[in-house]
N, C-alpha and C positions, 0 to 999 in steps of 0.2 A: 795615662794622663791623671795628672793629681787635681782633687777638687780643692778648693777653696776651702776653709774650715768653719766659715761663716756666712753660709750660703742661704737666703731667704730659701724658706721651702712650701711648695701649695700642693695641696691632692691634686686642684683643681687649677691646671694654667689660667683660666679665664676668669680666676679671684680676682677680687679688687682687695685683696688683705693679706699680710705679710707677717711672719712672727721671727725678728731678728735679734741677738745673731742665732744660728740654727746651724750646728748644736750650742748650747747654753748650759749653763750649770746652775741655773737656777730664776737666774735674773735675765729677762728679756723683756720684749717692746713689740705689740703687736700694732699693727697702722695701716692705716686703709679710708679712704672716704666713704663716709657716712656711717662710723661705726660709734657716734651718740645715738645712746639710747638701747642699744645691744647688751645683751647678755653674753658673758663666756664662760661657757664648763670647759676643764680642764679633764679629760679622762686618760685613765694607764691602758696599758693592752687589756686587762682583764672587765675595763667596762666599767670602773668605779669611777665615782668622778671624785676630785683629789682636790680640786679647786672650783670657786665660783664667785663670778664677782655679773651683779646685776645693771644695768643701766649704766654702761660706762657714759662719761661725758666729754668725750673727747675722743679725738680721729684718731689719736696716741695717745697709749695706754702702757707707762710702764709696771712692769709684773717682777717679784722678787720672791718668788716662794721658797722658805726656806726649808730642808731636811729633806728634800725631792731625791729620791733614788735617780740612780743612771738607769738609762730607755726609753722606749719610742711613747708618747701621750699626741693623744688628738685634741685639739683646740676645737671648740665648736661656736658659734658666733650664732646666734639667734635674735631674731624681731619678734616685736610685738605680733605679728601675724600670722607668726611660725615660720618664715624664711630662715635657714641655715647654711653657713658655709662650715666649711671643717677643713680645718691647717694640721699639720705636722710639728709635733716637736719633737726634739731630740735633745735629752738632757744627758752630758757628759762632764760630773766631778775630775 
């Protein structure tokens, strides 16, 4: 069975947060309710973080990062209180 090639992806089924399309090549849209006022690191397999944008302002948030290698990066969404969710990306040039 063939998948989709733009397939929302979550570690976590019971996220309220989505990073589409997945895989992307550079430019994507993460969205979700109540993600004003969150923080997103952007991390590669090896744990560095490659991206970060503070206090987004809005439920949709589009993202364009340019010169991003092809491979698997964790999204990590953080609050004020230290709540965290973590998404999957998959960047495909």
């Amino acid at each position: 069975m063939a998948v989709p090639s733009s397939v929302p992806i979550r570690i976590d089924a019971n996220s309220k947060y989505v990073v589409y399309p997945n895989p992307s090549s550079g430019s994507f849209i993460l969205k979700g309710d109540h993600l004003q006022g969150k923080s997103v690191m952007i991390y590669n397999m090896l744990g560095e973080v490659i991206f970060t944008q503070n206090n987004t302002n809005n439920d949709l948030v589009n993202f364009n990062i340019e010169n991003i290698k092809d491979g698997m990066y964790k999204v990590i969404l953080s609050d004020r209180d230290g709540n965290t969710e973590h998404l999957k990306l998959i960047i495909k040039n």
